[in-house]
C-alpha positions in Angstrom: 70.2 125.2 46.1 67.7 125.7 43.0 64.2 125.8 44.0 62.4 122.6 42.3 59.9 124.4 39.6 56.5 122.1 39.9 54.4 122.1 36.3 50.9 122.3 36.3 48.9 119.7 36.7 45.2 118.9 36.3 43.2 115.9 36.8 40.0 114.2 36.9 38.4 110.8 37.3 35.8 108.0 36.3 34.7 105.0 38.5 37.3 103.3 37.3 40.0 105.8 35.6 42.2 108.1 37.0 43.0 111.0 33.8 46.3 113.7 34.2 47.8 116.4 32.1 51.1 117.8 32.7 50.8 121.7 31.5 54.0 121.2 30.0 55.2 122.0 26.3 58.1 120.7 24.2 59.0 118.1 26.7 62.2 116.5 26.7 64.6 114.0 29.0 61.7 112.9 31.0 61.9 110.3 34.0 58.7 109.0 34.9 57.7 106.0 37.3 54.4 105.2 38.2 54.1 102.5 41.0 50.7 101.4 43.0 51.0 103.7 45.1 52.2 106.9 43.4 54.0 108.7 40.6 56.8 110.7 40.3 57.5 112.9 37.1 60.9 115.1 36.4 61.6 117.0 32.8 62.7 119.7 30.8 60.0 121.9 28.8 58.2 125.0 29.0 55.6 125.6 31.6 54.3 128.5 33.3 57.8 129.1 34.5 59.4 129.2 31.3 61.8 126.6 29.9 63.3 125.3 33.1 63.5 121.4 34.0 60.0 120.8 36.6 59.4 117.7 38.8 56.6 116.7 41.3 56.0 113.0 43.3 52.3 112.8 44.5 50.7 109.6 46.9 47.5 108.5 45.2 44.4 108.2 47.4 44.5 104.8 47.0 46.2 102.4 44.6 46.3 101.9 40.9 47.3 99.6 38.3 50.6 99.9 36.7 50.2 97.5 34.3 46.9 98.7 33.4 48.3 102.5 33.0 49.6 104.2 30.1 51.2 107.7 29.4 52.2 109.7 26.1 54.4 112.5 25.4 52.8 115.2 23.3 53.8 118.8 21.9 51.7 120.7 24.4 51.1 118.5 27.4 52.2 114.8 28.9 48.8 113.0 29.4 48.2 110.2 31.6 45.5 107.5 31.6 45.8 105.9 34.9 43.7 102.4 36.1 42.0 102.2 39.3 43.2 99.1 41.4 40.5 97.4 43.1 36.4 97.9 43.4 35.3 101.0 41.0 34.8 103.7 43.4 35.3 108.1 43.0 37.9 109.1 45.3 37.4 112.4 47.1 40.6 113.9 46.4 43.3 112.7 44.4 46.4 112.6 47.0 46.8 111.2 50.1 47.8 114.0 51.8 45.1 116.6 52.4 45.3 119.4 51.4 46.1 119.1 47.8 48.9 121.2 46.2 49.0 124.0 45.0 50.0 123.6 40.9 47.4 120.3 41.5 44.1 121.5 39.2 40.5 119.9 38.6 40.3 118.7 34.8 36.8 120.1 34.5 36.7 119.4 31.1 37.0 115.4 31.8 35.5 115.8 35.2 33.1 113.4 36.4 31.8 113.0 39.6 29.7 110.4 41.4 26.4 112.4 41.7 26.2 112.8 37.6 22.8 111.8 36.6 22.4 109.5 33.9 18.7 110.6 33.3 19.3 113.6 31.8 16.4 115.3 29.8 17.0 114.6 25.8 16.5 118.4 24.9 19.8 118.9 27.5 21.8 116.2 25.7 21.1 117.1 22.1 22.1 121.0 23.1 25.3 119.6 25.2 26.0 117.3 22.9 25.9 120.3 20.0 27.7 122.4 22.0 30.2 120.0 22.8 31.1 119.9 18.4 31.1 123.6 18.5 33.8 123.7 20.8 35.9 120.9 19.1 35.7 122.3 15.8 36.8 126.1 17.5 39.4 124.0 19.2 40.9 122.1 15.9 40.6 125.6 13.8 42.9 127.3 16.3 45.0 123.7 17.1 45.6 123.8 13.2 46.5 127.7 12.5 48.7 127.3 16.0 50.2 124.0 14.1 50.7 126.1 11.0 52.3 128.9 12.8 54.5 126.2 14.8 55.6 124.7 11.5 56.6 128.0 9.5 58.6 129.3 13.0 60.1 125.6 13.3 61.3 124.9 9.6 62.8 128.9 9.8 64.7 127.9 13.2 66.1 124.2 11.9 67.6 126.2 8.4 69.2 128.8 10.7 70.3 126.8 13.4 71.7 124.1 10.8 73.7 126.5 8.6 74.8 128.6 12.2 76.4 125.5 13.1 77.7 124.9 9.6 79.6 127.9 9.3 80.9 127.8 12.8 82.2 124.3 11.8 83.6 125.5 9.0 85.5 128.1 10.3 87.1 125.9 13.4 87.9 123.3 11.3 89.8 125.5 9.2 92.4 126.4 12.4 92.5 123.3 12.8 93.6 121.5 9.8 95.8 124.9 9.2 97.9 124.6 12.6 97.8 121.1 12.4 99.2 121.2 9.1 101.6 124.3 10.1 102.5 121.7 13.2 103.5 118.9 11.0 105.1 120.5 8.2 107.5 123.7 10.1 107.2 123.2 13.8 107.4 126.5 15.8 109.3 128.3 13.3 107.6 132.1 12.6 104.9 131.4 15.1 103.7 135.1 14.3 102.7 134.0 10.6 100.9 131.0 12.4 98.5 133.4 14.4 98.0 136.4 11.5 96.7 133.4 9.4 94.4 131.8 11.7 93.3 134.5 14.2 90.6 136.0 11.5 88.8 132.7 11.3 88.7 132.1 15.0 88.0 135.7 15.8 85.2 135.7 13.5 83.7 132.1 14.9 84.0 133.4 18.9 82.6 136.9 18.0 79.5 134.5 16.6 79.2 132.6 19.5 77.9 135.5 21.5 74.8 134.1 19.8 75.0 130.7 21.4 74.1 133.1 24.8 71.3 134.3 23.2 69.7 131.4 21.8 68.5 129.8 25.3 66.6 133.0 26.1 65.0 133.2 23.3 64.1 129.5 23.4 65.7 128.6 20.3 67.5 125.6 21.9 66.5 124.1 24.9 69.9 123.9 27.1 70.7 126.1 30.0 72.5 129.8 29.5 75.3 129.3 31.8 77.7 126.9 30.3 78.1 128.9 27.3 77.7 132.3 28.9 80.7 130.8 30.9 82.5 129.8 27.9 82.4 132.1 25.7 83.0 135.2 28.4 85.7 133.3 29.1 87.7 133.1 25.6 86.6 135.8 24.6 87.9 137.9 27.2 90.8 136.4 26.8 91.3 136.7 23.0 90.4 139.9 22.6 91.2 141.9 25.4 94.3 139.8 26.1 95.7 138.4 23.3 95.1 140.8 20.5 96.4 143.9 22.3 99.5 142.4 23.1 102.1 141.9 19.7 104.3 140.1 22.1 103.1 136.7 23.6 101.1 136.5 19.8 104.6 134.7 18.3 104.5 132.4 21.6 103.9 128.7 20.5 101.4 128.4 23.2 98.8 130.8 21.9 98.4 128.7 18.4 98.3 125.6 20.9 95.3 127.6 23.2 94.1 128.0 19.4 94.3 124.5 18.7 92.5 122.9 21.1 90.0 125.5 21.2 89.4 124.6 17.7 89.8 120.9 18.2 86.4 120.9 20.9 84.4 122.6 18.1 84.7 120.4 15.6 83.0 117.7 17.3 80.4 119.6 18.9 79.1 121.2 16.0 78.7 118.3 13.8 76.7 116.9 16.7 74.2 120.1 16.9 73.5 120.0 13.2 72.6 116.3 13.3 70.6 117.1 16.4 68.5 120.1 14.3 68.0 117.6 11.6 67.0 114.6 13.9 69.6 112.5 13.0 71.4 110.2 15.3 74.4 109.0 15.0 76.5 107.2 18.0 80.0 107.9 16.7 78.9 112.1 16.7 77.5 111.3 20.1 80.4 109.3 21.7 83.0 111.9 20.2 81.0 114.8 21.4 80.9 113.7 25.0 84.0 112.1 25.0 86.5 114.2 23.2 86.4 117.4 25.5 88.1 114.8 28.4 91.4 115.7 27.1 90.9 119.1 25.7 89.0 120.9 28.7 92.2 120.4 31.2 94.2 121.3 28.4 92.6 124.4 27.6 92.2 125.8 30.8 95.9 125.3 31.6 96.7 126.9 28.4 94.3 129.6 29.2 96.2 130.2 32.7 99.8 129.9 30.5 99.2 132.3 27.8 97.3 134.7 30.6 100.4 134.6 32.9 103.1 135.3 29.5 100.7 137.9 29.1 101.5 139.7 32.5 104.7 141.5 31.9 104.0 143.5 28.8 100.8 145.1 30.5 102.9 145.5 33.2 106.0 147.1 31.1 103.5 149.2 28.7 101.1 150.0 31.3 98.2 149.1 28.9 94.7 149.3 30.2 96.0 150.4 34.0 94.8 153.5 35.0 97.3 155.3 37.7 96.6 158.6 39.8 96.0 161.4 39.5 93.5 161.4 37.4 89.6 163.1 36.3 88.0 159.9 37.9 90.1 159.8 41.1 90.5 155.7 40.9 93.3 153.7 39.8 93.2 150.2 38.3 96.3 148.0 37.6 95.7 145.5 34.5 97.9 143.0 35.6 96.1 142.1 38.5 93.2 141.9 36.9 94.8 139.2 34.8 96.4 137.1 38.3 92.8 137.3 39.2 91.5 135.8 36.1 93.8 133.0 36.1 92.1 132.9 39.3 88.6 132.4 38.5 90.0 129.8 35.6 91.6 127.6 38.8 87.9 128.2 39.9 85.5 127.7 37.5 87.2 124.8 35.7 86.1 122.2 37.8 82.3 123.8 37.0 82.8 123.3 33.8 83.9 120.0 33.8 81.7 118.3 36.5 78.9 120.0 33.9 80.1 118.2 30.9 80.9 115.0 33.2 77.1 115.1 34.2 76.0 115.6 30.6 77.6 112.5 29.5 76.7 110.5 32.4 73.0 111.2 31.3 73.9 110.6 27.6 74.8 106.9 27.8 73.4 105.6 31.2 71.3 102.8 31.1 67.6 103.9 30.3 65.4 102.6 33.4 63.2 99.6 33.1 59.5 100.8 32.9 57.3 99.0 35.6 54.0 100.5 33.6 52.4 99.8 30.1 53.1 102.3 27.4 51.0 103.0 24.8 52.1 105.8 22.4 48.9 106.7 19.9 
């Protein structure tokens, strides 16, 4: 089981206000419900675990307003403004429970505490209150030349992200409409034609999507590494150290089907990224997206496991990629059970896959929850 990652928190009070900041940056998907009692919190972004999904419930001290409350979702941090139910009062800790947790900080920038004193001397208060613009005019230089910086790196990452996704379109949609055309028009006649014409497209778009693996660590997007490390490992194992080597099972019908549906996912996926880097929403790119892969996952993987097992007795007639004894290494290694085994791990890992994508959708078009709280988005 995952251990639940727990964002930063930090918080401080008034006699009658309860304020929170969530140390978390670019959030997304969040789930928040704040009752009388407590408040619970779950959502993707980058805190000081990195870009990982974080989640914390805490017991207030005692209760709060709901209806009084308000939160907001910002670049840097999810900020809460929280009412205090009943007679204004400090509390003397925050939670319930005692002792407080761990990633659970004092605001000391907001902090007020019931001993203040409201006499200070008016030398102290000119010199706080100077000091106080000095620090917000150092704090909006370097917000705005961090803004600036954000902006440059964000406008650079939407153009290449948008024309990645183009060309990758571009390039599956061409298989497509060829073997769908080639389909139509000449059935499985010269099957070997089929595949010269549209393995250099496809071969070019899965060698490219090695960069869909790369993109999550470097925080590019902001989805998790092991669908598509899973996916594309998968194909392209399968294309290019199964397929390609192998003139044989290339003029079998079923590899420009395996081709075909491959193709046939992509075309409605990418669309739905580049609206996505744009911001544009669009709820027949969204229903096809999570919708269309019903069909076409069980459909490729048993095509995977088809052309995989055709596959078998060349490797096994030529020998290809077995090593036998004797030899300098002293170890032997027999291709072909390499490739049962990887039919294997597709009657495996398919259900993974799919229960992911299920998930996803579920998320996509559940109902959003009703929100017990006033929210008030400056």
């Amino acid at each position: 089981m995952a251990t639940t990652l727990h964002p930063i928190v930090y918080w401080a009070q008034t006699e009658d206000n309860i304020s929170l900041k969530v140390d978390l940056r670019d959030t997304s998907d969040p789930d928040i419900d704040v009752t009388a009692e407590g408040l619970y919190f779950k959502a993707f972004g980058v805190g000081a675990g990195g870009l990982h999904e974080y989640e914390f419930q805490m017991d207030f001290y005692r209760n709060v307003n709901p209806d009084r409350s308000a939160y907001r979702v910002m670049d840097r941090a999810v900020e809460f403004n929280l009412t205090k139910d009943g007679p204004a009062l400090f509390w003397p800790r925050l939670t319930r429970d005692d002792p407080k947790p761990a990633w659970l900080r004092i605001d000391f920038d907001k902090w007020k505490s019931e001993d203040d004193s409201d006499e200070e001397d008016e030398e102290d208060v000119v010199k706080k209150e100077q000091e106080e613009q000095m620090r917000q005019i150092e704090k909006e230089l370097l917000e705005t030349k961090e803004q600036d910086d954000e902006s440059a790196f964000a406008d650079l990452k939407t153009v290449y992200l948008f024309f990645f996704n183009l060309l990758q379109f571009i390039g599956y949609a061409y298989v497509v409409v060829y073997l769908f055309c080639r389909y139509a028009f000449y059935g499985k006649e010269n099957m070997k034609e089929a595949f010269d014409r549209a393995i250099i497209p496809l071969g070019i778009c899965q060698m490219f999507a090695f960069l869909e693996i790369l993109h999550p660590l470097i925080g590019l997007v902001k989805t998790g590494i092991m669908a598509p490390l899973m996916q594309v490992l998968g194909r392209n194992v399968l294309l290019f150290l199964v397929i390609l080597p192998n003139p044989e099972v290339q003029s079998d019908p079923m590899v420009c089907y395996l081709f075909l549906v491959w193709s046939s996912v992509e075309v409605f996926r990418y669309p739905f990224y580049m609206a996505g880097v744009i911001d544009y929403s669009s709820e027949v790119l969204t229903w096809l997206r999570y919708t269309v892969w019903i069909p076409l996952y069980p459909l490729g993987f048993f095509s995977e496991a088809i052309v995989i097992f055709l596959s078998i007795p060349f490797y096994d007639d030529t020998g290809k990629f077995s090593l036998s004894l004797p030899n300098q290494y002293n170890i032997s290694f027999y291709f072909p059970y390499w490739l049962y085994a990887h039919i294997a791990i597709i009657v495996c890992l398919a259900p993974s896959l799919i229960s992911h994508m299920w998930r996803q959708r579920q998320r996509r078009f559940r109902p959003k929850k009703p929100r017990t709280f006033h929210v008030k988005l400056n």
